[in-house]
C-alpha positions as CSV (number, residue, x, y, z in Angstrom):
1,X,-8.6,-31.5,19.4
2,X,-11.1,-31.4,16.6
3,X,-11.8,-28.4,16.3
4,X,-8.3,-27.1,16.4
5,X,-7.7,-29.9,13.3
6,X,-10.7,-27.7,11.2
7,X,-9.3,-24.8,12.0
8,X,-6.0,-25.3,11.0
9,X,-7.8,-27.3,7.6
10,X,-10.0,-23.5,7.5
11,X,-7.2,-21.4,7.9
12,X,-5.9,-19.4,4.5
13,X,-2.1,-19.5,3.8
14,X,-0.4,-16.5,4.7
15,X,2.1,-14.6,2.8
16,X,4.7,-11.7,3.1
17,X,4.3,-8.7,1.0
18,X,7.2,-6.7,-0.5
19,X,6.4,-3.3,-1.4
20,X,9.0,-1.3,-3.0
21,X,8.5,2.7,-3.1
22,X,10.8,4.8,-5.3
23,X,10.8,8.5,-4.0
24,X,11.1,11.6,-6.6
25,X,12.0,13.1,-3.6
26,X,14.1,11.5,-1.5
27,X,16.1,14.3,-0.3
28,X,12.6,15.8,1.2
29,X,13.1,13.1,4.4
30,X,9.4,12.7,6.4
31,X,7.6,9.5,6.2
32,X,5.9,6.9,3.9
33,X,2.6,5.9,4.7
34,X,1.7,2.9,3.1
35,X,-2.2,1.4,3.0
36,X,-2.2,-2.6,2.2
37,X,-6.3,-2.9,0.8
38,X,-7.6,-5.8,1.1
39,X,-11.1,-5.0,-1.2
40,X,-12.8,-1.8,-3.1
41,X,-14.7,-1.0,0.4
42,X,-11.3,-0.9,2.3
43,X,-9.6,0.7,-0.3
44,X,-12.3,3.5,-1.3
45,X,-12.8,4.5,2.6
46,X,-9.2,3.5,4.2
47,X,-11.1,1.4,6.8
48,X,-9.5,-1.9,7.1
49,X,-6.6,-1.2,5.7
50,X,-3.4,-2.6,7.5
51,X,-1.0,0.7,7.4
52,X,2.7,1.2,8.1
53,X,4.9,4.4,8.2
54,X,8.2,4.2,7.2
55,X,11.1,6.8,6.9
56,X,12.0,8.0,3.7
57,X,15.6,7.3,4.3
58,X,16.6,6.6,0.7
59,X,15.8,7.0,-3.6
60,X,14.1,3.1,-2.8
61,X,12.2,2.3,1.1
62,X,11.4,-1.3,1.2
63,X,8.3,-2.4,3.4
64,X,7.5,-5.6,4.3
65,X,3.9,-6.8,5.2
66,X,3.5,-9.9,7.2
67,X,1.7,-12.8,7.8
68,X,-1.2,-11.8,4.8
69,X,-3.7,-13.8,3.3
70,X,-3.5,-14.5,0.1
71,X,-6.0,-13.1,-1.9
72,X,-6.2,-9.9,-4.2
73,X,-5.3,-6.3,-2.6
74,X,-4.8,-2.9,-3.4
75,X,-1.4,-0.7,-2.4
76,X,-1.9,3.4,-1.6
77,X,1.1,5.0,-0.5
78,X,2.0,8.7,-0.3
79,X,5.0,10.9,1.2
80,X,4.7,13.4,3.9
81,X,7.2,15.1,3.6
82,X,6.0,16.8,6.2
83,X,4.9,14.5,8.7
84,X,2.0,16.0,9.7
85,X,0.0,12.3,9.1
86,X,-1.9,13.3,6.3
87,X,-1.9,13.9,2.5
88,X,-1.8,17.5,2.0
89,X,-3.5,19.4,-0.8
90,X,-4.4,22.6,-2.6
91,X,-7.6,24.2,-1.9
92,X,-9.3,22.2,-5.3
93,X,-8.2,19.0,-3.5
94,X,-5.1,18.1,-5.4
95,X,-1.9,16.3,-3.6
96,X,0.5,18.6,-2.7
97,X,3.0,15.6,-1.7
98,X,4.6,12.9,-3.8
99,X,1.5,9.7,-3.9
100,X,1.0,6.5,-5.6
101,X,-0.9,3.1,-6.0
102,X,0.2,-0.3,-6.9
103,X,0.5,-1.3,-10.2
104,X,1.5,2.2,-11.2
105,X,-1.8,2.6,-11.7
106,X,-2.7,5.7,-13.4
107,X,-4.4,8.5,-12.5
108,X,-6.8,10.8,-14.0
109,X,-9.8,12.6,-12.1
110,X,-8.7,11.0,-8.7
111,X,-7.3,7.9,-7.3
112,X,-7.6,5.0,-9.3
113,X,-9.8,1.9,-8.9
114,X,-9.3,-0.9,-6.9
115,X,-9.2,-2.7,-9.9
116,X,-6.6,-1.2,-12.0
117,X,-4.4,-1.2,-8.7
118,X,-5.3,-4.5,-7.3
119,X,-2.4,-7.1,-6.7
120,X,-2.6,-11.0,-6.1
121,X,-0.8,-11.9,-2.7
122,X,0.4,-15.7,-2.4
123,X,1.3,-15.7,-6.0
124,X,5.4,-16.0,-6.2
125,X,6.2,-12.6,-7.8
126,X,9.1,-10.1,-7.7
127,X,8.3,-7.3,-5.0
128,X,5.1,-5.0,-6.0
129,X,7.0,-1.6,-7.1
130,X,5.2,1.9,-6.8
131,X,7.0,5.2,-8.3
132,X,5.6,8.1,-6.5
133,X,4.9,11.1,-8.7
């Protein structure tokens, strides 16, 4: 019974996430996949991410993240538009499909850091928007 008590004292409160993506191409159907980061290591390599796919039914595709701890995160999401699974690009390695990061964070030479896209989960805040481009 005690140790049940201290893990329930140990455990972090868990949140939902809303994640709003607005398509520049909505009429393009395929699928969203959407990477929820939970630090630069997860983010940088995509290992440890918690991922979703989502059909890109609509201008706006809500997705809904359960049961995460709060703490600070990063958001990737791109469109593949072809549903192949992957982010496809042009032989110099640009994205040939609509892409984005929390925060709107921009982009220059690559993605951008964890930093400039991070997030704070557990904080009450509208619903994290990300316009693909």
């Amino acid at each position: 019974m005690l140790v049940l008590l201290l893990l329930a004292a140990s455990a972090r409160p868990q949140s939902e996430l809303r994640i709003e993506v607005v398509l520049n191409k909505p009429e393009a159907g395929g699928i969203l996949r959407v990477a929820l980061c939970p630090n630069k290591e997860a983010y940088d390599t995509e290992q440890g991410c918690r991922t979703m796919s989502v059909p890109a039914t609509s201008r706006t595709v809500a997705c809904v993240f359960d049961k995460v701890e709060e703490g600070t995160y990063a958001v990737k999401v791109f469109h593949d538009i072809n549903s192949d699974g992957k982010l496809n690009t042009s032989w110099i390695g640009w994205p040939q499909e609509p892409y984005g990061f929390s925060n709107d964070a921009p982009v220059n030479a690559g993605p951008p850091s964890f930093r400039l896209a991070a997030v704070q989960v557990g904080e009450p805040r509208n619903p994290v928007r990300i316009r693909l481009r």
